[in-house]
Structures are given as C-alpha cells and as structure tokens.
C-alpha positions in Angstrom: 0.0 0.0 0.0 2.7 2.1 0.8 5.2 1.3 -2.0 1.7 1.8 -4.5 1.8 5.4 -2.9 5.0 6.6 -3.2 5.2 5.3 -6.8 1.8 7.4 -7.9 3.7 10.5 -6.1 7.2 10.0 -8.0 5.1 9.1 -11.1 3.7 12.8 -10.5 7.0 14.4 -9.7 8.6 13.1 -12.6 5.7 14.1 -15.2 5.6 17.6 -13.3 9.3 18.1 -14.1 9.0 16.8 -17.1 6.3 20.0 -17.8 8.8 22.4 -15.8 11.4 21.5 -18.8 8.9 21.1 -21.7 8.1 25.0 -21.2 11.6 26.2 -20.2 11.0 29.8 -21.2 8.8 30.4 -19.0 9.4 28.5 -16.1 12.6 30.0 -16.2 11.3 33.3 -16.4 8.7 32.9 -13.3 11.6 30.9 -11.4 14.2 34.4 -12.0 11.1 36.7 -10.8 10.4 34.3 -7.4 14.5 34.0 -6.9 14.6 37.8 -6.9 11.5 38.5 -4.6 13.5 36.1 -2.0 16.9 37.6 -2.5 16.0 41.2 -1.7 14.7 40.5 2.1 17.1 37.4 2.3 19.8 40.2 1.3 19.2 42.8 3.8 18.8 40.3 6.8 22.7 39.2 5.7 23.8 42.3 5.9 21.8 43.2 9.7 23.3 39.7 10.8 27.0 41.1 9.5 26.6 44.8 10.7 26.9 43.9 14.2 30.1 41.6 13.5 31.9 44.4 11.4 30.5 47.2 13.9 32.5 45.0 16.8 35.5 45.0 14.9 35.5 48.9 14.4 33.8 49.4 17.4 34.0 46.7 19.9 31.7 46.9 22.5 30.9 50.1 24.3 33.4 50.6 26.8 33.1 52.0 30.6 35.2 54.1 31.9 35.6 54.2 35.8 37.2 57.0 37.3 38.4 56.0 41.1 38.3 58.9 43.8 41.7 60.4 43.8 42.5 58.8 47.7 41.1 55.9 46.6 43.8 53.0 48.4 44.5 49.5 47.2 41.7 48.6 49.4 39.5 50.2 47.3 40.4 49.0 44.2 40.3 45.5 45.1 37.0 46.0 46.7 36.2 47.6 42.4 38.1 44.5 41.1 35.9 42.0 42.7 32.9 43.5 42.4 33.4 43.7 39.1 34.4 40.0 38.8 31.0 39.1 39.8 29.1 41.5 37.7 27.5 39.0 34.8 27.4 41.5 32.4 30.7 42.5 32.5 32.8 40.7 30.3 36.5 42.0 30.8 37.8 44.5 32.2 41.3 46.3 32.8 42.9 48.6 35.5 44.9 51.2 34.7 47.0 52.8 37.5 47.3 56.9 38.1 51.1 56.1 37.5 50.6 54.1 34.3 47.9 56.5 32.7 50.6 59.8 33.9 53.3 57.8 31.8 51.0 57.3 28.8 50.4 61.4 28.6 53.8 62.0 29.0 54.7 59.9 25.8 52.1 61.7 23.9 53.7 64.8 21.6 53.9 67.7 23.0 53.0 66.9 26.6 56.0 65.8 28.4 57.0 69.9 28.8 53.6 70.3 30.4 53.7 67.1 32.7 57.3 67.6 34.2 56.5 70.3 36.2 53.4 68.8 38.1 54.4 68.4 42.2 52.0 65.3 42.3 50.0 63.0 39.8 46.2 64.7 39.2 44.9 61.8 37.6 42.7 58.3 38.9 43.4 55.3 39.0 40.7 53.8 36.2 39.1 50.9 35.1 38.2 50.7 31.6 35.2 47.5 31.4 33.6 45.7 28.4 30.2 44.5 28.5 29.0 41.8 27.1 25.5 43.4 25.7 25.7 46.6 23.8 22.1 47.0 24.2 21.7 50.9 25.5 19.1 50.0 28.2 21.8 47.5 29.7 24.5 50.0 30.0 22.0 52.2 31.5 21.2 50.1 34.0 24.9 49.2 34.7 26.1 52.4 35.2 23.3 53.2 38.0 24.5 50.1 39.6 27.9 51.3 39.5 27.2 55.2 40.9 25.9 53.4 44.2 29.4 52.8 44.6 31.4 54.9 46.7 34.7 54.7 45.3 33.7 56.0 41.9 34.5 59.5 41.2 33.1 59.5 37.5 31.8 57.4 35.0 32.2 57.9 31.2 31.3 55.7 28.2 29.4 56.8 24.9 26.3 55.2 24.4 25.3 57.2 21.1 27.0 54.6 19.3 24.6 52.1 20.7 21.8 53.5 20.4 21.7 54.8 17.0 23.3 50.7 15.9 20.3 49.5 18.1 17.5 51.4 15.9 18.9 50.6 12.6 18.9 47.1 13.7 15.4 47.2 14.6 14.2 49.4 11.7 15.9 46.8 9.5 14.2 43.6 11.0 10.7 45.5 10.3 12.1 46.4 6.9 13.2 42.6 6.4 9.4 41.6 7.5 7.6 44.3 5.6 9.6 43.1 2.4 9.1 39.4 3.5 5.4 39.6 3.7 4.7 42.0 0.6 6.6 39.7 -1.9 5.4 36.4 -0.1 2.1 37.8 -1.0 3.0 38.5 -4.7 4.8 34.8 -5.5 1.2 33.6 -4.3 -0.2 36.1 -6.7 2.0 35.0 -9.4 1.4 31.1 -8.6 -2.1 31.6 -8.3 -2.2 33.2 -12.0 0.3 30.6 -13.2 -1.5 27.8 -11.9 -5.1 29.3 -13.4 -4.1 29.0 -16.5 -2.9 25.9 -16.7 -6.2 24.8 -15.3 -7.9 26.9 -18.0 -5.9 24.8 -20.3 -6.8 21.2 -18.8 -10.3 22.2 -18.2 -11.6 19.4 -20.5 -9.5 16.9 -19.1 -10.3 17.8 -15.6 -13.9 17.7 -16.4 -13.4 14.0 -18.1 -11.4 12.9 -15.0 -14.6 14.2 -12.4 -16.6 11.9 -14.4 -14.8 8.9 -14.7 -14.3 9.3 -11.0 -11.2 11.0 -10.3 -10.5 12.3 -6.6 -9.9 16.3 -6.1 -6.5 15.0 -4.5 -5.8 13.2 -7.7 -6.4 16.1 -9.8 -4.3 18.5 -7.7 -1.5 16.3 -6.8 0.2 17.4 -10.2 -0.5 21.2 -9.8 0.8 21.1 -6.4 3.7 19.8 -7.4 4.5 22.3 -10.1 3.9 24.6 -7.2 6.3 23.4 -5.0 9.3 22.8 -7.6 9.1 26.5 -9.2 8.9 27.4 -5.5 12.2 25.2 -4.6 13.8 26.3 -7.7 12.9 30.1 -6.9 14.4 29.7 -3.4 18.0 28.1 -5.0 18.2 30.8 -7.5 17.6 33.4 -4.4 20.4 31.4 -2.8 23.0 31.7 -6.0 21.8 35.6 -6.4 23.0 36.2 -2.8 26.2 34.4 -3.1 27.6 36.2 -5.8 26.2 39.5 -4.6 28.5 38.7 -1.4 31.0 36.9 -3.7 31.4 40.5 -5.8 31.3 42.8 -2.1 33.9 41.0 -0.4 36.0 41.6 -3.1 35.5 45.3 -2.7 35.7 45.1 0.9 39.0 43.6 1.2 40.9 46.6 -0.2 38.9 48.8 2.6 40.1 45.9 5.1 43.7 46.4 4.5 43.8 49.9 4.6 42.0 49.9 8.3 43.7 46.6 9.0 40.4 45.0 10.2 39.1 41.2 9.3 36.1 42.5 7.0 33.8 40.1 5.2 30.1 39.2 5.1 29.1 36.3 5.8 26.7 34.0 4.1 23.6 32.5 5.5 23.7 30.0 8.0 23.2 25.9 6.8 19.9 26.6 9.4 18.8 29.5 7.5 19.5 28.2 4.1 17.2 25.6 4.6 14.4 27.6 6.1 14.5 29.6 3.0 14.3 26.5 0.7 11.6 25.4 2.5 9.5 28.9 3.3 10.2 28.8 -0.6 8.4 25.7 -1.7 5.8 26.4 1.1 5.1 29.4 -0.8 4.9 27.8 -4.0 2.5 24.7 -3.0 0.6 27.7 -1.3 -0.2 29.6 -3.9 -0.9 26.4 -5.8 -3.0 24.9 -3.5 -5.3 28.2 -3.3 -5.7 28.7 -7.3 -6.7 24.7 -7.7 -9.0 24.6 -4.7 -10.4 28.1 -5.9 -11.1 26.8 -10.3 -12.0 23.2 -9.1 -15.1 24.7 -6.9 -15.8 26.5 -9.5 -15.9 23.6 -12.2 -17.6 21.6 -9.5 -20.3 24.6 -9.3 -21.2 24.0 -13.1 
C-alpha cells in the first residue's frame, strides 16, 4: 500500500518536471522573478546579521570608563576589582593605575614639557570594562549600579553609538518583515495566476477525470507539485543571487580591510537558515498552488 503510494507520487513528480522543462522559457522566467523577490529581504537580513560583526571589529563593545576617587587605596580598588568580577554582564575589564595613565600622557607629543612640572599626579586610578551586551538600556542600568558605589568619582562611556546601531537594527528587522510579507504575498499572486491557467488549459481533461471518478487530491497532486518545484527552484536561484552578490562585495571590501587593517567580510547564510528559506520557498509555492486549484475546481464543481 505504501510502496503503491509513493510510486503514484514519484510518477507525479517526474511528469511535473517533465512539464517544468517542456516549457523552459517560462518557467525559467517565473523561477528568476520568485529568486529575486526572496533575495532582496534574504539580502538585507545578511547584511543586519554582519553589521553587528563588522561594527565590533570597528567598534567593539561600548566601553566603561571608571574613574576612582583620587584617595582611593589598594583597598578600594580591590574592593572595584571583585565587584566587578561578579558582575554578569561584564565581560573583561582592565585597571589602569594613576602612575601608568601619567606615563601614557607623557609619551604623547607635546606633553612631556607640560607634565614635568606637576608636584604630584592629578589623575585616577581607572578601570576601563567591556560589557558583554551593547544594548543601551543595559549599560543604562549598569552604570546606576555602579554610581551606588562609593569609590567611583566618575563614569564615562558613549552610548550614542549604541543606540543609534540598536535602531537601525530594529528598523531593518521591520524592513526585512515588511519586504518578507509584501513579496510572499506577490509569488502567491504569481502562482495563483500561473497555476489558473494551466487549469484553464486542462479544463476538459479535468472535467473528463470528475466523471470517470477522479478524486480532487488526484487532480491536484500534479498542480501542487508544479507549485512546489518552481517554488524550490525560486528559493535556489535566491540562494546563488546572494552568493555572488556577497561573492562580488567581499571583493571590494577587502581593499577597505587592509587599509584599516580589520578582518572585514560578510558572511553568508547559516546551513539553518538556508534551509528555512528553501523550504519557506516551496511552502510558498504549494501555497499559492493549492489556493488557485482549490479556488477553479469549486468552480468547475459549481457548473
């Protein structure tokens, strides 16, 4: 029973492929216009998923600066050190003594005339700390935390950075969506009027089928399958656009890498996500199918 089942749905596959390459034209044609409708949001979610890589590189994470009281003790900055230990969302930190940050000015140009004739050392002792969320509401609230203690003088860190990276992140993702949804809704279009008219065509020999006894499931299985293969073969072509778009940027990108020195690259989608796509893809495609046939079979039915 089983074996008798899977041979009527390969005998269906094969003779819908078949009819994919019989008309390659224009199954070629509505494959390109499906692999483009996919690329463009597929596109901009690669480069959202990479913008926060290449932002670390040129950015890194927003950093903290902790300025110690200026009779702060060893005491003290152990008591900092440990706290900050246990802090979760701090991932590293470093100290940086009065001495060490009064020998850094002093090797800067133009500053060791100025420094020399200082009686004593005006600057903290500091701790410069890396978080391990960028997120602007985190820092926030790591910052209050760390005002409630009493050896801090003054903190300092620049959270413009983050906030302006954290609402182009999120106006991309609704961006990504918006696109997702509007040209998800126009491949069903275009499947719907695809599969219509090869209905229109077989409208005889769907009739004659009704009356000898064929099922609906019968009659859709090979619609459904056209469906889902341009769908499939929309979502690989979407798949190859990206790759050479990302194939022709990193070339571009390297000459900016070496002159800043930085690792820059995009990468491509995830095994995961290229998979979801394939399969969102052929969804889409069975979809539309399934909503055309069930839509002109009622209708045939009605008559």
């Amino acid at each position: 029973m089983i074996s008798a089942w899977l041979a009527q749905h390969w005998h269906v596959f094969v003779f819908t492929l078949k009819r994919l390459v019989s008309t390659p034209l224009t199954s070629l044609l509505s494959i390109i216009v499906i692999g483009i409708a996919f690329s463009l949001p597929a596109g901009i979610y690669i480069l959202i998923d990479n913008l926060q890589s290449i932002s670390g590189q040129t950015v890194s994470s927003p950093q903290i600066s902790l300025f110690l009281k200026l009779d702060a003790n060893q005491n003290d900055i152990e008591q900092i050190r440990q706290r900050l230990e246990e802090n979760p969302q701090i991932r590293q930190f470093q100290f940086i003594s009065k001495n060490a940050a009064l020998h850094q000015l002093q090797k800067n140009s133009g500053s060791v005339d100025i420094t020399s004739g200082l009686t004593h050392n005006p600057l903290p002792d500091a701790f410069i700390i890396d978080t391990n969320n960028s997120a602007p509401e985190t820092l926030g609230q790591l910052q209050a935390t760390i005002e409630d203690w009493p050896e801090i003088e003054h903190i300092q860190y620049d959270a413009t950075w983050a906030e302006r990276l954290s609402a182009i992140l999120r106006l991309g993702h609704r961006l990504v969506l918006m696109l997702s949804v509007l040209l998800s809704t126009a491949i069903i279009a275009v499947m719907f009027n695809t599969i219509r008219l090869q209905i229109l065509t077989k409208r005889e020999e769907i009739e004659v089928s009704k009356l000898i006894g064929a099922t609906n499931s019968f009659i859709q299985r090979p619609f459904l399958y056209f469906g889902a293969l341009q769908g499939l073969f929309g979502g690989i072509t979407a798949l190859c656009i990206i790759a050479l778009a990302i194939h022709a940027t990193n070339n571009e990108l390297m000459e900016l890498a070496q002159l800043y020195t930085l690792n820059l690259h995009i990468r491509h989608l995830s095994i995961n996500d290229n998979l979801s796509l394939l399969l969102f893809a052929t969804w889409l495609g069975w979809l539309g199918a399934r909503i055309s046939v069930a839509n002109h079979l009622w209708k045939i039915e009605s008559k």
